[in-house]
N, C-alpha and C positions, 0 to 999 in steps of 0.2 A: 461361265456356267460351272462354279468349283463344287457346287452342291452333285453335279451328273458324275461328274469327272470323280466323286470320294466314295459312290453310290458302290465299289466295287466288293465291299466287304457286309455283305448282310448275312445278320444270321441269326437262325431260325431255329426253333425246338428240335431237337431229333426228333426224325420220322420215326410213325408206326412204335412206339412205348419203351426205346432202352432207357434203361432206371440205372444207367451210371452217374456214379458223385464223385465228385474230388473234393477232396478232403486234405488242409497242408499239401496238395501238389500231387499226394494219393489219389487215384481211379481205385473205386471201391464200386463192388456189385457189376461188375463185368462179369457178362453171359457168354461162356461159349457152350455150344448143345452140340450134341452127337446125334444126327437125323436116323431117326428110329430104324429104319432099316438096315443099319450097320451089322452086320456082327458084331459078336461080344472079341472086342480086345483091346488089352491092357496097355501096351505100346502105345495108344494111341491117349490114350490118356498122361501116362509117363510123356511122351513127347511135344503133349503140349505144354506140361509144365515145364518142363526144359527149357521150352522157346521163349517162354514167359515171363520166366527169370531172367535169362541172358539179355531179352529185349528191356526188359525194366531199367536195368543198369546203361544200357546203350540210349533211352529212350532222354534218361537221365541227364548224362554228359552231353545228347545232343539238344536240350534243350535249357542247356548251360544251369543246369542243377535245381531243375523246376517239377516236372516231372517224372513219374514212375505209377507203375502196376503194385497197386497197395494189397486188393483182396477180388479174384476171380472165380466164379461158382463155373463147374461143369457138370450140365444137362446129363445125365447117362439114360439111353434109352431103359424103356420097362422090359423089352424080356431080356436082356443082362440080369444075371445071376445078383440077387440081395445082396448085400455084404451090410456088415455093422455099423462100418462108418457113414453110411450113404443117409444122406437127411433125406427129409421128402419136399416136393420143390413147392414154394409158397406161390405167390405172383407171378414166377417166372416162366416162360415158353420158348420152346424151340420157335415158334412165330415172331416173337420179339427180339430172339438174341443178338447180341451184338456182334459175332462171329459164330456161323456154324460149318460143322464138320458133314461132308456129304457127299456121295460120288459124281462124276459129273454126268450128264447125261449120254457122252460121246467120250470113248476112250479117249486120251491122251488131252484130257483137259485138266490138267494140273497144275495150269499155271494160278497162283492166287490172284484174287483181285477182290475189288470193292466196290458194290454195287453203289453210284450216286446219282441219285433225281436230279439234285436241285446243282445252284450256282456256287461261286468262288466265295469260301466262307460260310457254305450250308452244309449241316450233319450227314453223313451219308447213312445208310440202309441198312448193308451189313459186310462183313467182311464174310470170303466163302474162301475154307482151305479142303481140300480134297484128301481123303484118310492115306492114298498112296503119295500125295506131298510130304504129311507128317510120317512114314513110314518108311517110304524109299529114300533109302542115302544120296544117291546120283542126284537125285531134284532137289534135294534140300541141302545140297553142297552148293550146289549153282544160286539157289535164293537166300540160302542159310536163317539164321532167327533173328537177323536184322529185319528179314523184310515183314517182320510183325510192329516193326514202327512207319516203316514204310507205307503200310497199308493203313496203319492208328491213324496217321496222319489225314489218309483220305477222309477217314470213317469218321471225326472227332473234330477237323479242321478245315472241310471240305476243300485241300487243296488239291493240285492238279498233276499229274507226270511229266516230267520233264523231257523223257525221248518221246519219240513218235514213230511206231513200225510204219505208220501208212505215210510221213513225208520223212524217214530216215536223215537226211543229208538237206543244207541250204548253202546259197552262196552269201562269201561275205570278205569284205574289204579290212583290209588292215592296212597302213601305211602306204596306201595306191594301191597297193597286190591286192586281186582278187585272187579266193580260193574257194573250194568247196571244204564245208564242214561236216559233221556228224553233229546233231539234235542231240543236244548234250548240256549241262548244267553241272559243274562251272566249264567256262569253256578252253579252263587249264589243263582237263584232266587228258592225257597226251596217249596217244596209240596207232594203227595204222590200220589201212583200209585195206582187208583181205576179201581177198574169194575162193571159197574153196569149192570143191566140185570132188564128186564120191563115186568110183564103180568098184562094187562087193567093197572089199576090204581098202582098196586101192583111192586114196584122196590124193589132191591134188591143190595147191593153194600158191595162190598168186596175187599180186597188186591189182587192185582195180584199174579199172578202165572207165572212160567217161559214157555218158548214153548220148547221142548225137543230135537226139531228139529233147530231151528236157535238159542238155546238158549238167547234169546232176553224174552222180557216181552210176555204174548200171545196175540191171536187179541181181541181188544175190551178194550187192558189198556188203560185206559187216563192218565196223568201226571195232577193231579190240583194242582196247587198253592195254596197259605196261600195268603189268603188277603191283610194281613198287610206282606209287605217284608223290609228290608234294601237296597236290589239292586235297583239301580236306570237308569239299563240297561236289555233290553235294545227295542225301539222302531221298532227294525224289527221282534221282536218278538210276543210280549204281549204286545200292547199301552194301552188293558184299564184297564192293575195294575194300581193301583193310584201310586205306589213309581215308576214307570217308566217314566222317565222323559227326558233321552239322548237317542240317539244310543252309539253303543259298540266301544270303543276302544281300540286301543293297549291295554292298561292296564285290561280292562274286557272283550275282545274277547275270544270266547271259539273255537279255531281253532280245539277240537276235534271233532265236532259234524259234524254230515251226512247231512249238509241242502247245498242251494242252492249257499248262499252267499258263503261258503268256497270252494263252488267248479268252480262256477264264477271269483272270484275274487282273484284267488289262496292263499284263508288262511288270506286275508288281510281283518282287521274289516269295516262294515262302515264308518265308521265316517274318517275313512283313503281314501276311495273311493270319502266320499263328500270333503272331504279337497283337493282332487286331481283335482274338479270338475274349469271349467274356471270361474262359478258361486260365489265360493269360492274366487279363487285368483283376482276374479276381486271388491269385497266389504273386507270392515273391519267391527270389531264390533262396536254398533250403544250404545253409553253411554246413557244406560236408562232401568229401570226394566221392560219396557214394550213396545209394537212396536211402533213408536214414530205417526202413524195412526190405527185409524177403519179402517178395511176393506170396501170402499166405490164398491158399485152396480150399473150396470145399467141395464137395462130390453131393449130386443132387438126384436122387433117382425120382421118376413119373410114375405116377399110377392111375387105376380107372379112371375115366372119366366121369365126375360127379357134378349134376348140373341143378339145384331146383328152380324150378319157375313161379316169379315171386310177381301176379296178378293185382292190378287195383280194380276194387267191384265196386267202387263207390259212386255215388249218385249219379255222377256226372258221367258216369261210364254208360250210363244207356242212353243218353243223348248221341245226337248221329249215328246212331248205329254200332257206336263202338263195340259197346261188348259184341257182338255178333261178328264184325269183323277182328277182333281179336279171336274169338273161337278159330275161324277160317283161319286166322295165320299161325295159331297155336301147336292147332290139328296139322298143319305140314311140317311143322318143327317136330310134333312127335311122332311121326307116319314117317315122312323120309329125306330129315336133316339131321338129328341125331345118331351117330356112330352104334352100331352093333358093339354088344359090351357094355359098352356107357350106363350109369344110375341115373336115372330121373325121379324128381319129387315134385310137388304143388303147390305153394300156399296159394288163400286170395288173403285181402285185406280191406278194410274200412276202415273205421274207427279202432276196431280193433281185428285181431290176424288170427286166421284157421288153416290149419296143414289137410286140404282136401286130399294128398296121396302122398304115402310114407315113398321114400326111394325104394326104387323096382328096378333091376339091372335088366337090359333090351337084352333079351336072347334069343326073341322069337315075334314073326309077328302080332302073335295074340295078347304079348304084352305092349306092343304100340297099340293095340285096338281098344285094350282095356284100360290104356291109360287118358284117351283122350278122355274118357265119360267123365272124367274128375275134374274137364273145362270148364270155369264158370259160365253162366247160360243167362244169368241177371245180374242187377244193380243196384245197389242205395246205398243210406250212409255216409259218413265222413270220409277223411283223408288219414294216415297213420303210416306215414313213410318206415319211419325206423321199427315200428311193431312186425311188418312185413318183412321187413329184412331179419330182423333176430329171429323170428320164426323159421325164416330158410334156412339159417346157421342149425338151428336145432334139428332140422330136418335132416340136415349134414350129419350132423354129429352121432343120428341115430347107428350113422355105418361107420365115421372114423373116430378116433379118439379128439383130430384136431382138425379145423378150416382149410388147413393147407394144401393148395391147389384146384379147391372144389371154385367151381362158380354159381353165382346168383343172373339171370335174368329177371331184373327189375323193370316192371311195365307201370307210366301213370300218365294218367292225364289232367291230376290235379296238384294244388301248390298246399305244401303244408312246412308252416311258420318252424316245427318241431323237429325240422332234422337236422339241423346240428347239432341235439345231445348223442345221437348215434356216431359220428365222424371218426372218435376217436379210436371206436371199438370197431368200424369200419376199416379204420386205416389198418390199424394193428391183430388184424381177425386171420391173414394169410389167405383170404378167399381173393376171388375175384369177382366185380361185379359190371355185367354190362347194363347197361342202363337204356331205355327205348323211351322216348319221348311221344306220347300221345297227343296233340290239337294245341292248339297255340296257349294254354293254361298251363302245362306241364312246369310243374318246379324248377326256377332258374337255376338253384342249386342242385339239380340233379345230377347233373354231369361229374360233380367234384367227387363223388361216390369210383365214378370210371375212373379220373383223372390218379385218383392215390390209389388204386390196386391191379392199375394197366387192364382194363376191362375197355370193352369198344361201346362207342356212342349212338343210337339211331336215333333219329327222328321221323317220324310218320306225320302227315297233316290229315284231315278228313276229308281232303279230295279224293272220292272210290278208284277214280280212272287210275289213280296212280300206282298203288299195291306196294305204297311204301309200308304198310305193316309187314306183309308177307316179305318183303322183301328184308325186313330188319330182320326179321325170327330166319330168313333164308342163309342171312350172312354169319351167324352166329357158330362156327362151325368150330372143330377141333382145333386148338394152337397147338398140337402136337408133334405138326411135319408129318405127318402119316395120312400120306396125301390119298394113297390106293383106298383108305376106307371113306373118305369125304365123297358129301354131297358136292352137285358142281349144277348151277343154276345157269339149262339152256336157253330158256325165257322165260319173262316175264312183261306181259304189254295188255292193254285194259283199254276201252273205249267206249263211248257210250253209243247203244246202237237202238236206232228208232225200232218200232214197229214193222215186222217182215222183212225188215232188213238183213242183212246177211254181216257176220265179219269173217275176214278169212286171215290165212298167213302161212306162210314155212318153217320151220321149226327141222333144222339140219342135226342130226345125231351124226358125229363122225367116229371114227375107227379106236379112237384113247376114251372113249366112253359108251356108255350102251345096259353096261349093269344096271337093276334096280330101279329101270327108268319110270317113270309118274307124268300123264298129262292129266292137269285139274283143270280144267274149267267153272269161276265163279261166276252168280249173277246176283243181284241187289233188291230186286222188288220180287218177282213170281216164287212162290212155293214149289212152283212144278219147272223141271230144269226145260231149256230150250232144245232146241233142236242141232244135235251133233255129227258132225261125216268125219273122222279124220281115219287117212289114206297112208300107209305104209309107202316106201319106196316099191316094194315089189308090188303092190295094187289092192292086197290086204284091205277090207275097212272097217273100220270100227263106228258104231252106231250108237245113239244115245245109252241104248239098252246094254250095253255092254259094260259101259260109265256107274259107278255104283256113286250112289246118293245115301247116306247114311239116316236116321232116322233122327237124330242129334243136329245134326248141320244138316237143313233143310236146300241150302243156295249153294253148296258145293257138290259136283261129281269129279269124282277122281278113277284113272285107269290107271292100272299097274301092271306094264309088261311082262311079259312071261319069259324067262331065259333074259339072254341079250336081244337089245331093239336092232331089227336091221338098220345096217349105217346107209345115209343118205338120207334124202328131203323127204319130211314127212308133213303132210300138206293138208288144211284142219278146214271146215267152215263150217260156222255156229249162226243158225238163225234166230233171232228174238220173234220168241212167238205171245208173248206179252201181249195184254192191251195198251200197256205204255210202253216208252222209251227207259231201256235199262241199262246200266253197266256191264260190260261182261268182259270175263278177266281169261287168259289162259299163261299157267304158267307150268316150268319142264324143268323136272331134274331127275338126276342120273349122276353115277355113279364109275368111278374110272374101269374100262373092261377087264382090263389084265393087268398083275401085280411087276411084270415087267418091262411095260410100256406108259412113260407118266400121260399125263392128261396133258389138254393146255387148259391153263390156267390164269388166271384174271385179278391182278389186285389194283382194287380206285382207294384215291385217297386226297383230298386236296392238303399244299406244304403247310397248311395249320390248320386248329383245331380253332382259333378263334382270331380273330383278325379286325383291326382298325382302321373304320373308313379315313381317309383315302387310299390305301395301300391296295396294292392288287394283290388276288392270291392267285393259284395253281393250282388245274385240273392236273393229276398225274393216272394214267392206266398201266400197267408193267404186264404185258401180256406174253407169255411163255409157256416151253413146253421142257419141261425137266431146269434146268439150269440156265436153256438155250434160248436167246431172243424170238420170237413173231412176227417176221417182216410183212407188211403188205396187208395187213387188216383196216377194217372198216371200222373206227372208233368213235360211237356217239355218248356223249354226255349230257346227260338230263340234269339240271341244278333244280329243286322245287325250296320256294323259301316261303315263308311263313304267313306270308300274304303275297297275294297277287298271282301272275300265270307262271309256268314252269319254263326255265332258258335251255334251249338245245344246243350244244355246241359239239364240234368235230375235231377231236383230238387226233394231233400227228406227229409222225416221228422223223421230222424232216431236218433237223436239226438249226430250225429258225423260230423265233417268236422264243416264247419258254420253253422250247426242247431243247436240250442243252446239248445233245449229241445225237447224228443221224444214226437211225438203224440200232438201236440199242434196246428195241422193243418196248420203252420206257415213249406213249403216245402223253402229250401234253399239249396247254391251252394255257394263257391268260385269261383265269374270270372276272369281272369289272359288272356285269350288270346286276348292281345291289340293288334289292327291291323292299328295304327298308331294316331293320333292327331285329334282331333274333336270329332263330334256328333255321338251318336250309340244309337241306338232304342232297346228296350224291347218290347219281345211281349211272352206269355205264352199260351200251349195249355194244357188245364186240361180233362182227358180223366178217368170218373171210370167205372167200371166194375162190374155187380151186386154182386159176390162174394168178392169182397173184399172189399165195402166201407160201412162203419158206421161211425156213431158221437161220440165225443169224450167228454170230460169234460174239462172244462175252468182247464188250470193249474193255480199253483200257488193264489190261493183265499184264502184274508184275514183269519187267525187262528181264527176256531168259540172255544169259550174260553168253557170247560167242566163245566165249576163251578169254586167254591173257597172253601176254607176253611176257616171259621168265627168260631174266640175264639174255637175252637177244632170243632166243628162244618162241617161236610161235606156237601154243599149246592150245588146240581149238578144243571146245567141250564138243560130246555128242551132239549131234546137229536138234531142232526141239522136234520133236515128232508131231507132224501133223494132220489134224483131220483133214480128209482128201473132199474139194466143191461140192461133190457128190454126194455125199453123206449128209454137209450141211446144208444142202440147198433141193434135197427133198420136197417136193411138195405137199404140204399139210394135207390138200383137199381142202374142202367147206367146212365150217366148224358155226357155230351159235354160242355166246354164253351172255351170259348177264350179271353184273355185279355191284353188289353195293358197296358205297364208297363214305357210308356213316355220315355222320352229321357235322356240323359243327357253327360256330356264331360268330355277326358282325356287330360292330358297333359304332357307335359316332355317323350314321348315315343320316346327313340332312333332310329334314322334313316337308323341307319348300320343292324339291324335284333337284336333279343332280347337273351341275354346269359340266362342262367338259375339263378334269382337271387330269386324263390320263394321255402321256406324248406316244408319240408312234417307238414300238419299242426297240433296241436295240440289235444293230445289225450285227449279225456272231459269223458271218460265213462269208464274208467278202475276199474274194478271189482277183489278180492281177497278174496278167503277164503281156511281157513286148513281145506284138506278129508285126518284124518289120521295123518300120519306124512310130508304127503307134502302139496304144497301149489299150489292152482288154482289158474290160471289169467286170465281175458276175457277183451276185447276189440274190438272195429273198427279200423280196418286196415287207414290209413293214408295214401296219394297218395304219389308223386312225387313232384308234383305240390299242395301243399296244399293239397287237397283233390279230387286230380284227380291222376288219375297213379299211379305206387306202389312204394313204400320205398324202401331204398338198404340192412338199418338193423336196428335194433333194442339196446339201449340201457335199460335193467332194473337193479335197484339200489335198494335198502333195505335196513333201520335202525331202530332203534329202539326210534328215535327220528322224527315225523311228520315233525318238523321247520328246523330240518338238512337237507332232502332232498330236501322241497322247495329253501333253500338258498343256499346249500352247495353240491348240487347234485352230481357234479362230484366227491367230495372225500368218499360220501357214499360206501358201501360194492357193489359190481359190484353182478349179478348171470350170471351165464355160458348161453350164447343165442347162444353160435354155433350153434345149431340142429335149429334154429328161422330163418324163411327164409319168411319174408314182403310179404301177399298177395295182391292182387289190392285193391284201396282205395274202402270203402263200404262195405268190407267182417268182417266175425265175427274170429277175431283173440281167440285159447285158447292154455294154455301153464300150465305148470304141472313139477314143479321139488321139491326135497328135500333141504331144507336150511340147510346149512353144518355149524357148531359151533356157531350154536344156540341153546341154550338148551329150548327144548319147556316142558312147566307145565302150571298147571291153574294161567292164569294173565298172560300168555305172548302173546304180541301185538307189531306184525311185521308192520313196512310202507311200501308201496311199492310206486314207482313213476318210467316211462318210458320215454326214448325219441326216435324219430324214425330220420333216417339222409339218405339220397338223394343221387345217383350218383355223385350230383357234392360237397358232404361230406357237405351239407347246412342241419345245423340239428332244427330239430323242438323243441317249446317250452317244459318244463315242466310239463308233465301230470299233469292229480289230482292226490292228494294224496291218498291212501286207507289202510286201516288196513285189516288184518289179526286176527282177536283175539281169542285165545283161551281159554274159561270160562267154567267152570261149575257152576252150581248153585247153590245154597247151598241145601242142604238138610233140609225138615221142619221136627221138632223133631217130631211133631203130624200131624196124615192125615190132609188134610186141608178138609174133606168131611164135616164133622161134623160140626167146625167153620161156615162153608157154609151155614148149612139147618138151626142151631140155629139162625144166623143172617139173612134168609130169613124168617123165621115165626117170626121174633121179628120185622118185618114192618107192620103188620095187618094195613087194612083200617082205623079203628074202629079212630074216630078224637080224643077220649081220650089220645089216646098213640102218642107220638112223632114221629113227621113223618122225621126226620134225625136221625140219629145214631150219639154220640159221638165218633171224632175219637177213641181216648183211645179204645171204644170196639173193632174198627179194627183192630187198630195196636196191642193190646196185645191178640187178637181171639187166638193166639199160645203162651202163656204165660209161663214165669219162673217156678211160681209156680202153674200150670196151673191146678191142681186139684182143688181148693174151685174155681175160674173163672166160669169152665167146670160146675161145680154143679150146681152153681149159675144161670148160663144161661141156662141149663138143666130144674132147675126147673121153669125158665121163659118162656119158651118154652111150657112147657106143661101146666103151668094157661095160655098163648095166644092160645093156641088149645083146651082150654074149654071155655074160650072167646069166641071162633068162631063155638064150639056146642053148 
């Protein structure tokens, strides 16, 4: 199976819009944004160009004279002071950038890292440095400006980290000798295994000790390194050794080690992942010891919000209802998703294009009141795509001199032959345009309009139940990172209800929102609204008559809370008082409560925009609050495609099927049910539950380095300060939100019905160890369908060689899996036999590797690899108690006496000829405790 086995390197469009190019081996249009909340300061700006040159040149050499940082814009928030130079930002957002500057949500969260969805070989998300990273000396001595390729690396080449805090240390055989290691990449780079331990001023540092129980090192060993090393790999590991200078390859990959990259990218080094990269094959090396540019800057300041809304009224728009339900969803876009401050404008369009309302800046509600009337309200006419759009430009232009940064919301539901004489003037205009797909007519071309100006895609169908309109003009919100003035979408859910029937539901307002809040209730046939109850948490109730129905939009009532909504379950039932069966919608938003407490927050997105049958895609949900992960949420995902019923699926963060890492608030799914050729909308409902949700910790954050070792010398850095369980493992409470996750298209989907050509998917979490003389296995079960539905059986293989099972699986040692009967995908598979003509002793290290295969004998990839090891440790000739208390009273305060220890006393604390040592330190021990009488 050499085709599963090569499957490791795919890759995919960067997520979510960065608009980096490489150019001759140049990165050009690199975004980093300073999150609006910042303070105004300069340093911060000064210190990123610092890191950015220095990284260019290192970026350079370590990618043997390929790459380099050509040209980078920086985002500067709006209330920072004008200055001359500062351009004003075209396409670009703090939402898109490729690295942003921002504080973390929990003090001492400094470490940098990179946010990545997807697999080994996929773009990641974004790079986040924290403004006291780039400003405090102490943190950015420890990571220095190397680890801005460190991080490029994740962000650009989706590879993986080579240590691992959560499995530190592995065992492993060299020449018969079994030892314990440090998770390390190359496995040259040479150091020693400290622990030290701190009361007030007073440390204490000592050789490790083994754990009796995992026989591994115990908790609290660091691995430091020697200063001065020979290795010159590798950069996913330790970028700020000075001798590190590459990433790892072939020839110095350490494929024994427990980190990320060998489990991502099955066993394969770096530097083989970036050579695989289209980045790669698309430059050569650049003849020259240095990038053949400085990295040139330019400085981009934000300003108002300019948005107009650019309507089609053309014929086809009063079929189904459209126009009507476009009002409804227009009206909540100008009532309460557009930001306070913001300009809004009108056009509609036909044949040809009218500006119904010049731009009005939102300053007051009388101005959202008075701007809906300017909704269109009918329909006829042609189609005039690009007429529409230059009339919003003008409408723009009435307030700035240039298109730059402004957006268009482009709404059609019909196809017109004539827009590509606009493209160009599209491309080149500096606006942005999102673009909303109306009823399965909508111009295929529509999309290309988003595609070249980084504007978001929606698709809506003329299924009512769904409130895919409302829910396009819901998502539509600020790319500004100015998160406290956004709308945030509690619900949104629609059902058709008979005659006298009732619908009811909950609807949770929690404690990070409550401002501004709005419940609408729609319905589709009666003039006259239905019958309303909805019940505050304290008992409060609101009654139809309370609901205001405007005279303009006949089928919508909307409430607008007064102050903040009390937090907690607030609990609705709406009767159809019709004489028929009608639709009815209720949908909630609101507004974050306090500017010092973030929201949580919700981004859907599937890993492409458009995709070719057979290929599977990716539900992704990234649910958080400030910076910090969402454990334990209920993540449902509605797919609706362009015919046929809408697919429900349950996204999780369990770190099996497509989720690439447990716990990283990043809930994911394999989608596979195509339901034919075109457009399909994303939409997610995130539902937590007081009991089970807390915050999590940022995975995968740059390696805080323990220290080094100077001329024998042990020099630990400040220990990394950390956030105490407490903090992060708060319980959120109950929360609601809702969000869209835009649209996007399939193609090549057979018209005859669909065979089964998807295998059960790869197992990522496969777990092994000896109880005794047999061997555990644990795992997630693996679907059918990728990771839906259940396997038919099980393949496990065993050797005694890592590289053999990866390559050579099938001729590995088979174990007996009769009695192994594939539970549904999701479930915790474990499994328990004796390994037959193996002889187990101290230093023997079994591999294990599984595959799972399908009714229709469609087998899945290559698990990870895992060992088995069984060690003991060696026995110390002398207690280690003693060694211990002599070298903790030989650290006295007193500034006389040296405040490091020479190695040499460490390593030889259990000495050959350990009697005259032991004296020697004996009696040094007791003149330091008359020292201190």
């Amino acid at each position: 199976n050499a085709k599963a086995e090569g499957a490791v390197f795919i890759l995919a469009p960067t997520l979510l819009g960065s608009m980096v190019q490489l150019k001759n081996g140049g990165y050009e249009d690199i975004v980093i944004a300073i999150n609006p909340e910042l303070p105004e300061d300069h340093n911060i700006i000064r210190n990123i160009k610092d890191m950015v040159k220095e990284a260019s040149t290192y970026l350079f050499n370590a990618t043997k004279q390929r790459f380099f940082f050509k040209a980078v814009k920086i985002i500067i928030p709006q209330h920072w002071l004008p200055k001359s130079e500062y351009l004003s930002v075209k396409t670009e957002s703090y939402d898109k950038a490729d690295v942003i500057v921002a504080n973390p949500y929990l003090k001492y969260g400094d470490d940098p890292y990179t946010l990545q969805y997807g697999g080994c070989g996929e773009k990641g998300r974004y790079i986040h440095f924290t403004p006291d990273f780039l400003l405090n000396d102490t943190l950015y001595n420890i990571y220095g400006s190397r680890v801005f390729v460190h991080e490029w690396a994740h962000l650009r080449w989706g590879v993986f980290d080579e240590y691992n805090n959560d499995a530190p240390f592995y065992v492993s055989v060299n020449s018969g000798k079994a030892s314990v290691e440090a998770t390390r990449c190359s496995a040259d780079i040479t150091g020693k295994y400290i622990v030290q331990s701190c009361t007030g001023n007073n440390c204490m540092t000592r050789e490790c000790d083994y754990d009796q129980q995992t026989k591994l090192y115990e908790a609290g060993c660091k691995f430091v390194p020697e200063k001065t090393q020979n290795a010159p790999a590798s950069i996913m590991y330790m970028q700020s050794l000075p001798s590190v200078v590459e990433f790892c390859d072939q020839s110095t990959h350490n494929e024994k080690a427990t980190n990320l990259q060998n489990k991502m990218c099955n066993y394969h080094s770096t530097w083989e992942v970036i050579m695989n990269s289209t980045d790669f094959s698309n430059t050569s090396p650049i003849n020259s010891a240095s990038p053949p540019f400085e990295t040139s800057f330019s400085l981009l300041q934000t300003k108002d919000r300019a948005v107009c809304l650019v309507l089609d009224v053309s014929g086809s728009m009063a079929g189904y209802n459209r126009i009507k339900h476009l009002y409804q969803a227009a009206e909540i876009f100008l009532l309460q998703i557009i930001e306070m401050g913001s300009w809004v404008g009108i056009v509609t369009f036909e044949s040809t294009a009218q500006i119904t309302s010049n731009l009005r800046q939102i300053v007051s509600e009388n101005v959202r009141q008075d701007l809906i009337k300017y909704l269109p309200k009918s329909a006829g006419g042609g189609t005039n795509i690009c007429a529409g759009v230059r009339k919003g430009f003008e409408v723009i232009k009435q307030k700035y001199s240039n298109l730059d940064g402004s957006e268009i919301v482009l709404l059609t539901d019909g196809e017109d032959s004539g827009m590509s004489i606009c493209l160009k003037e599209v491309e080149d205009s500096g606006s942005i345009i999102h673009t909303i797909a109306l009823g399965p007519s909508a111009a295929p071309e529509l999309e290309q309009f988003s595609d070249m100006t980084g504007g978001l895609k929606f698709y809506a169908t003329d299924t009512v139940d769904s409130n895919g309109l409302q829910d396009a003009f819901s998502g539509i919100s600020s790319g500004s990172g100015n998160i406290s003035e956004q709308s945030i979408q509690l619900e949104s859910t629609a059902q058709s209800v008979a005659v006298k029937q009732w619908m009811n539901g909950t609807v949770t307002v929690d404690s990070t929102v409550g401002k501004d809040t709005f419940f609408v209730v729609t319905w589709d046939r009666s003039t006259s609204p239905p019958d309303i109850l909805l019940r505050d948490p304290k008992g409060k109730e609101y009654r139809t008559s309370n609901f205001t129905v405007s005279d303009l939009n006949l089928r919508t009532a909307r409430l607008n809370i007064a102050g903040t909504a009390e937090v907690g379950d607030w609990l609705y039932w709406i009767q159809n008082n019709h004489t028929v069966s009608q639709v009815i919608s209720m949908i909630v938003t609101s507004r974050p409560a306090s500017l010092a407490v973030p929201p949580v927050t919700v981004k859907a997105h599937m890993n492409k925009d458009t995709n070719n049958f057979p290929n599977p895609m990716v539900i992704y949900a990234e649910v958080s609050q400030g910076f910090l992960p969402v454990l334990g949420a209920t993540v449902m995902a509605t797919v609706e495609p362009q015919t046929g019923s809408a697919v429900e699926l349950r996204l999780l963060d369990d770190g099996s099927g497509a989720d690439i890492t447990k716990n990283d608030g990043i809930y994911s799914k394999y989608f596979t049910t195509f339901k034919g050729n075109g457009r399909y909308n994303l939409k997610v409902h995130i539902q937590g539950r007081n009991q089970t949700v807390r915050l999590g910790r940022r995975q995968s954050r740059a390696l805080y380095v323990p220290g080094y070792i100077e001329n024998g010398e042990i020099k630990i850095n400040a220990p990394r300060p950390e956030v105490s369980d407490d903090e992060i493992q708060a319980k959120l409470g109950s929360f609601n939100r809702v969000a869209t996750g835009g649209s996007f298209v399939v193609k090549n989907v057979p018209s005859g019905g669909i065979i089964d050509v998807f295998p059960p998917c790869k197992i990522t979490d496969l777990e092994a160890q000896f109880e005794e003389d047999k061997i555990h296995l644990s795992w997630t079960a693996p679907g059918n369908d990728l990771d839906e539905g259940q396997a038919d059986r099980y393949i496990i293989k065993m050797s005694e060689s890592l590289l053999d099972l990866r390559n050579t699986f099938e001729d590995a040692t088979s174990v007996n899996t009769s009695s192994l009967i594939p539970k549904p995908a999701g479930t915790k598979e474990s499994f328990q036999f004796k390994p037959e003509n193996v002889t187990i002793e101290n230093g023997t290290i079994i591999y294990f590797a599984i595959r799972a295969i399908d009714n229709a004998s469609l087998t899945s990839e290559v698990s990870n690899v895992v060992q088995a090891a069984l060690f003991v440790p060696p026995k110390e000739s002398l207690p280690d108690t003693l060694p211990t208390e002599v070298i903790t009273k030989s650290v006295p305060t007193q500034e006389s006496l040296p405040d490091t220890i020479p190695t040499e006393v460490i390593t030889n604390s259990v000495p050959k000829q350990g009697s005259f040592l032991l004296r020697f330190l004996l009696m040094l021990s007791m003149t330091v405790s008359m020292f201190q009488y």
